[in-house]
C-alpha positions in Angstrom: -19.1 -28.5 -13.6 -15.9 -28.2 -11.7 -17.5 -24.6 -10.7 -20.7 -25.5 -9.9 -19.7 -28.3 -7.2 -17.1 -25.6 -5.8 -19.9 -23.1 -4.9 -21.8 -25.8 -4.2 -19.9 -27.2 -1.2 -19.4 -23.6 0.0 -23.0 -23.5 0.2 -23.5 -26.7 2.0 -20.8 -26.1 4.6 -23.0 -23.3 5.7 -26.3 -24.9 6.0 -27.4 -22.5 2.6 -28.7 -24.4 -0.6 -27.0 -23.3 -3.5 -28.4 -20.8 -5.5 -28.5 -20.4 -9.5 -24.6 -19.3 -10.6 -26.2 -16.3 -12.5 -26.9 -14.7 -8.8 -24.3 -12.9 -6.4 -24.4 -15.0 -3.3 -22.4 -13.7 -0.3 -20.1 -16.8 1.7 -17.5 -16.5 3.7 -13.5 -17.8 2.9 -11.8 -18.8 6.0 -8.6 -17.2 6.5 -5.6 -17.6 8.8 -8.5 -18.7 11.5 -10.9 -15.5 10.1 -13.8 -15.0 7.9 -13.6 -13.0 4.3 -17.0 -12.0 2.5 -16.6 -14.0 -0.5 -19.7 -13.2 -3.2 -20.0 -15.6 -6.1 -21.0 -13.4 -9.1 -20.5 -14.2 -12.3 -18.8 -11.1 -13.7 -20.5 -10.8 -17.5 -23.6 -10.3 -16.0 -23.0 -8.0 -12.8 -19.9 -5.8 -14.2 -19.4 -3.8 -16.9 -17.3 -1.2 -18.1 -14.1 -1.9 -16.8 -10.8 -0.4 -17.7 -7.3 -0.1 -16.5 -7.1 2.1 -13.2 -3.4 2.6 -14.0 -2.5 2.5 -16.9 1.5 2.8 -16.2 1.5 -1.1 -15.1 0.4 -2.6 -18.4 2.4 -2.3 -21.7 0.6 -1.2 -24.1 -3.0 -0.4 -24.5 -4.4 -3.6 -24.1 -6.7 -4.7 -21.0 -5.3 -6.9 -18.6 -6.8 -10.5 -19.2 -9.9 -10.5 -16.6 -11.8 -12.4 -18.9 -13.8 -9.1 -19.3 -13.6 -8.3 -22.9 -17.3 -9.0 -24.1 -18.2 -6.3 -21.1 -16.2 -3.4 -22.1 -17.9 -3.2 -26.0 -20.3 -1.0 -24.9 -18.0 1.2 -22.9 -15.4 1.3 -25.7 -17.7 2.4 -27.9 -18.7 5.4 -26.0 -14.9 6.6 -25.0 -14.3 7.6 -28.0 -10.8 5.5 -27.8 -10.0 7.4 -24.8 -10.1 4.3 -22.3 -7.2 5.4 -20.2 -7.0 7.8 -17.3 -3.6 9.8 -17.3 -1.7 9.2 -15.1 0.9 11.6 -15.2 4.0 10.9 -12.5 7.0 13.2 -11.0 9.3 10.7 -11.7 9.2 7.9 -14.9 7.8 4.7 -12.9 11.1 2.7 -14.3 12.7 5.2 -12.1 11.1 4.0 -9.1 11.7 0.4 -7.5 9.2 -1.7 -6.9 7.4 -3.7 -4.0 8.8 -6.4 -3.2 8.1 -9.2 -0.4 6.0 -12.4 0.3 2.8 -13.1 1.6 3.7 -14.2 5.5 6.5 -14.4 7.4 7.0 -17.7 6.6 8.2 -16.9 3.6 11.4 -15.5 5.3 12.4 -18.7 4.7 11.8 -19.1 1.4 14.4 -19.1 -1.6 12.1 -17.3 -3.4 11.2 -14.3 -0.9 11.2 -10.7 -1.8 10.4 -11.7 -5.7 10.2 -8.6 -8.0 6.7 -7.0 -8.7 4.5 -7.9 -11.6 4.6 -5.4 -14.8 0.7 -5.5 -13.9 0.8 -3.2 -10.7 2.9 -4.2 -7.5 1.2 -7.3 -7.2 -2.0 -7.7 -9.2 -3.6 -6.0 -11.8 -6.3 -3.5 -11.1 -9.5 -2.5 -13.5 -12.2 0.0 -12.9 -15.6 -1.2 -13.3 -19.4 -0.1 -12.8 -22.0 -2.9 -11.2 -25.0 -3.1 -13.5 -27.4 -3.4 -11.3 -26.2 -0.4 -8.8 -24.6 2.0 -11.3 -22.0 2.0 -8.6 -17.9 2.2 -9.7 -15.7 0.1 -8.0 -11.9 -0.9 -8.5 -11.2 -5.0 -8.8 -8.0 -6.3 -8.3 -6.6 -9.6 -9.6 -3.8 -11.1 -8.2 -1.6 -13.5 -10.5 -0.5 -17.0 -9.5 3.1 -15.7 -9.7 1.9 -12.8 -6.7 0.0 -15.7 -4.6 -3.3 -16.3 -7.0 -6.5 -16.7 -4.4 -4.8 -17.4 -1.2 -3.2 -13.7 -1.8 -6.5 -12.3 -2.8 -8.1 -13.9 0.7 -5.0 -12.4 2.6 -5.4 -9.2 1.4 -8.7 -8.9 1.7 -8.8 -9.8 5.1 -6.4 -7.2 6.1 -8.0 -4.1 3.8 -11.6 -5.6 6.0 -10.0 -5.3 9.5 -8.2 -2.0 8.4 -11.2 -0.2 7.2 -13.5 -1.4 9.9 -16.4 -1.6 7.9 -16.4 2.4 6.8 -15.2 3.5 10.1 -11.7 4.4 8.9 -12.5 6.7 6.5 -8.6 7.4 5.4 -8.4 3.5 4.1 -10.2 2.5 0.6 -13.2 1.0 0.8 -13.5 -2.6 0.5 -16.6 -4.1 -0.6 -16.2 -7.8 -0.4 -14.3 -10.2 -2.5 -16.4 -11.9 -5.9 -15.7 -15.1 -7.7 -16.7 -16.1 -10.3 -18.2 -19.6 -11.1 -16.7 -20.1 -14.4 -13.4 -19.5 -13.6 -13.0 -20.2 -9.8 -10.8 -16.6 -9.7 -11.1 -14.7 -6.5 -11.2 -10.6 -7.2 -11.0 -8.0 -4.9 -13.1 -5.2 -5.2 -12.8 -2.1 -3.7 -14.0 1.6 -4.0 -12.9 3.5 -6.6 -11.3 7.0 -6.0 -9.8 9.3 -8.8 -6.0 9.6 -8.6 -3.0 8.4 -6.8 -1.1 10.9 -4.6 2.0 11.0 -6.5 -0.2 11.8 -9.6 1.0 15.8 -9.6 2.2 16.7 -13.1 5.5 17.6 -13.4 5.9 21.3 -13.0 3.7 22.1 -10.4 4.4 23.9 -7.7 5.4 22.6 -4.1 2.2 21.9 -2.0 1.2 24.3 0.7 2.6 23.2 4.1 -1.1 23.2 5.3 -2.0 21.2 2.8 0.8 18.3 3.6 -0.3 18.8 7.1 -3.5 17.9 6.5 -2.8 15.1 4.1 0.0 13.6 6.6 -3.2 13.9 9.4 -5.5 11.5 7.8 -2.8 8.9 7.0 -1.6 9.0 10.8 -5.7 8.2 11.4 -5.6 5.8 9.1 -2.1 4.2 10.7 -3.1 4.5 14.0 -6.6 2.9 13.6 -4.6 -0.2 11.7 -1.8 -0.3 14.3 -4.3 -0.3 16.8 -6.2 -3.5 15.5 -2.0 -4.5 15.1 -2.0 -4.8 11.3 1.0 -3.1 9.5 0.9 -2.1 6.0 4.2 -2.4 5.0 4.4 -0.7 1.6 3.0 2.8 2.4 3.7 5.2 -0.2 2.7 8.0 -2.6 1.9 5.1 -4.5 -0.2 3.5 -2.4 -2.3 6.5 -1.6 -5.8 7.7 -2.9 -6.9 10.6 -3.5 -10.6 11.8 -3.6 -13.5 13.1 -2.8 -12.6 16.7 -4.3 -9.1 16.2 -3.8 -10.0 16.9 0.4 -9.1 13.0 1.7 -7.1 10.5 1.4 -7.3 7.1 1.6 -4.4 4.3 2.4 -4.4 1.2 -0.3 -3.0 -2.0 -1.5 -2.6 -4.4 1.6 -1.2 -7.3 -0.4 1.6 -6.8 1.7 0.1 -6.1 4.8 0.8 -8.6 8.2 -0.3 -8.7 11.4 2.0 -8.5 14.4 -0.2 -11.3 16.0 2.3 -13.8 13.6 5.5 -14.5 15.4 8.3 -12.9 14.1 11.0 -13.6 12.4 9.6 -11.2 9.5 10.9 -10.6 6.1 11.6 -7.7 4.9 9.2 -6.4 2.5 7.9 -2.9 1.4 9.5 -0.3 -1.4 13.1 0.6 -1.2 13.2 4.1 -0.8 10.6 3.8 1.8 11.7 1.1 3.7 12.7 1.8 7.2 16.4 1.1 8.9 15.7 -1.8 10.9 14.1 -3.9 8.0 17.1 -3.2 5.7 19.1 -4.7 8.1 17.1 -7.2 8.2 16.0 -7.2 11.9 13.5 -10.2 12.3 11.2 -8.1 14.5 10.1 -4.7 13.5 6.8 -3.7 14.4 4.3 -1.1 13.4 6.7 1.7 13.0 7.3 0.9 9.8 5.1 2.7 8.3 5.9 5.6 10.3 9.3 5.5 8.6 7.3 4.9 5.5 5.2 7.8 6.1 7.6 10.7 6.7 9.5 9.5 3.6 5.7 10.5 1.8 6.2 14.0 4.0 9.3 14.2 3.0 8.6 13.4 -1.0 5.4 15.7 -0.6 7.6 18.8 1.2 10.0 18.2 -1.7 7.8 18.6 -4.4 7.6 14.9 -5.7 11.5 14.5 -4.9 12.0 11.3 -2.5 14.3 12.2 0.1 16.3 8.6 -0.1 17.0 6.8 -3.7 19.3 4.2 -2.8 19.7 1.2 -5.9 20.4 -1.8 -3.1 19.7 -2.6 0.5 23.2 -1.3 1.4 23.0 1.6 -0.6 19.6 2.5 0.8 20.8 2.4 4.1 24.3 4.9 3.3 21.5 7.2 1.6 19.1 7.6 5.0 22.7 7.9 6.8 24.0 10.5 4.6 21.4 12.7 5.8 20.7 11.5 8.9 23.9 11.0 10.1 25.1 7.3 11.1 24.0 5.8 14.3 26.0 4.5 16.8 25.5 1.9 20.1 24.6 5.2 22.1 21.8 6.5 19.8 21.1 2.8 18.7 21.8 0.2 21.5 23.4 -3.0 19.2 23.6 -0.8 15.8 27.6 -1.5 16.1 27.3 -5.7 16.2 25.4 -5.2 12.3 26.5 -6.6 9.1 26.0 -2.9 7.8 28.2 -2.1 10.5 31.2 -4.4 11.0 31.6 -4.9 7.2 30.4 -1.8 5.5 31.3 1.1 7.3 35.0 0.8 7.6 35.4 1.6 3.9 33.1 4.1 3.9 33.9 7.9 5.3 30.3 8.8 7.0 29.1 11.4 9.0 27.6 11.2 12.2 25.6 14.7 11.9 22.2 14.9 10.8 22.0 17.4 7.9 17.9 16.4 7.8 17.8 20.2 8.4 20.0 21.9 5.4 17.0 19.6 3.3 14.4 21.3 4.9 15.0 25.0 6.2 12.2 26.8 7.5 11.2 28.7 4.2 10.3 25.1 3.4 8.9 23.7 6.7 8.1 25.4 10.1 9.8 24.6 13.2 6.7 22.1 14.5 6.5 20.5 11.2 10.3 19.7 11.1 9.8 18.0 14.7 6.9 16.1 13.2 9.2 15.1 10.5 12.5 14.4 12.2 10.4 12.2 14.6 8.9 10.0 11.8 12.4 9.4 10.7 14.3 8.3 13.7 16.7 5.2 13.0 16.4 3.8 16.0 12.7 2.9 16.2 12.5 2.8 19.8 12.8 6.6 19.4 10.5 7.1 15.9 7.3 8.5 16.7 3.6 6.3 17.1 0.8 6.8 14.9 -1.0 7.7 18.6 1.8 9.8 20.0 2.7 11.8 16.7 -0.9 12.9 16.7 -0.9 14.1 20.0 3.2 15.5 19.6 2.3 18.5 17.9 -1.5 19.3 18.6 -0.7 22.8 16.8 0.8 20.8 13.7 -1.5 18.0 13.4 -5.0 19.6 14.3 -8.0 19.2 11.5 -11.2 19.5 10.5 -11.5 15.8 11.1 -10.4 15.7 14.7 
């Protein structure tokens, strides 16, 4: 009942009778002052066959709890028991930290920001699924109460909208609208479905052509520039966060649950995954902008030049930031105008014996990346971020490096 009067006063508010519960029926979710397609399906007769995308974010071998068991029979009995895609991973996921962060940067303020990930995926679990009606595969993500319930869901799904531009970014998943469903009043996110995640090389294999990274780091600097354009940072770029597909020739940018918009006044918290989270937000700078994720993304250069091998693995904010400065060399006020007045700074570094040279080079010699590509590179990971490359001008930096098919 409780269902049926929520759809119902949806419906109204936008001059639309109501139609039967068994039929998808596109609204729209109001959020932070914008619109979200919101289609109220009910999932046992549109959806079937769904199963765990990754399987390394739920213990065991049981589904997550969608309410979706009486959909799966018929796709469980056709798997032959083999329900799960492998997922095999350079490094043991316990070995890499997780997401962390709230919603908005409101939450800065909260006792309770930068809460640990969910044992179900960053910040939701995700299930692949095939519409009955379409034959079409699609992902759906459900985000817990814990991770922000619906109002996360809406959030996200605003951002993954604005950042794909309806198709016309082809380097960010797909998003297809957001369903609910009238029994339970839960908000799912459904995207496109692609095949593997980027850091899904088996272990053993051999370092990826340089042309291949080239081409790989291309269509995530499209994808960047076209969201930093429309001023929407990601925040949590990384291998894991990255789709392959299509015959392993693109790929596609996901998970915006901790996406923001730089149209929110600052102060921001810091949010993202350790090892890829740029200098300014580990000291905890209130207002870092979109170059972020260009930190972000040539620590995924980096990992993918090193053969699966992340270039920083610090265990704690300050430990992160004596990792990055091991290689890179420590900043002072001349390279970093107010890098001395930091906490890092006035309490950290007197007990520790740094060095002020980069050695970014000794990691990467030129039998392991050319001279352009190491400018690429060495751009991306400025400290300072008033000297780290753009999305715009790294593209444009090194027309030999960065040309492609797609341009």
């Amino acid at each position: 009942m409780r269902a049926k009067k929520a759809a119902r006063g949806v419906a109204q508010e936008h001059g639309r009778r109501p139609s039967p519960p068994a039929s998808p029926r596109l609204s729209r979710m109001k959020h932070s002052g914008r619109y979200v397609r919101v289609l109220f399906v009910d999932f046992r007769l549109h959806f079937s066959c769904a199963h765990q995308l990754f399987p390394q974010a739920q213990r065991g071998n049981e589904l997550p709890d969608l309410g979706l068991a009486n959909m799966v029979e018929e796709f469980w009995s056709r798997s032959n028991g083999n329900h799960f895609l492998p997922v095999p991973s350079p490094l043991p996921r316990r070995d890499r930290p997780a997401s962390r962060g709230g919603a908005s940067p409101s939450a800065a303020r909260s006792p309770t920001r930068r809460s640990a990930a969910s044992a179900e995926g960053n910040f939701g679990a995700v299930v692949k699924a095939r519409h009955r009606g379409t034959g079409r595969i699609v992902a759906i993500k459900r985000v817990g109460e814990a991770q922000g319930g619906p109002a996360a869901v809406l959030r996200e799904a605003r951002f993954l909208e604005e950042a794909s531009g309806g198709g016309a970014n082809p380097f960010v998943v797909g998003f297809h609208g957001v369903v609910r469903g009238p029994a339970t009043l839960d908000l799912r996110l459904v995207m496109s479905a692609l095949h593997d995640l980027l850091c899904q090389r088996a272990t053993g294999s051999p370092p990826l052509p340089e042309a291949t990274v080239r081409a790989a780091m291309w269509q995530l600097l499209t994808a960047a520039k076209k969201m930093h354009d429309g001023r929407i940072v990601h925040r949590d770029i990384k291998p894991q966060n990255i789709l392959v597909g299509d015959g392993h020739g693109v790929v596609k940018l996901c998970d915006f649950g901790l996406a923001m918009s730089t149209d929110e006044r600052p102060p921001y918290e810091p949010a993202g995954t350790l090892w890829y989270m740029a200098p300014e937000m580990l000291l905890e700078k209130p207002d870092y902008d979109e170059r972020v994720d260009i930190w972000s993304l040539g620590c995924v250069m980096a990992e993918l030049i090193n053969n699966g091998r992340p270039l920083f693995q610090g265990f704690y904010d300050q430990g992160q930031l004596c990792a990055i400065f091991d290689v890179l060399g420590v900043p002072d006020d001349s390279t970093w105008p107010g890098f001395s007045s930091t906490t890092f700074a006035t309490v950290m570094m007197p007990e520790l014996d740094m060095q002020r040279d980069s050695h970014l080079r000794e990691h990467f010699p030129e039998t392991k990346l050319s001279k352009e590509g190491f400018e690429v590179l060495r751009g991306f990971l400025a400290c300072n971020p008033e000297k780290r490359l753009t999305a715009r001008s790294s593209i444009h930096a090194q027309p030999d490096y960065t040309a492609n098919e797609y341009d």
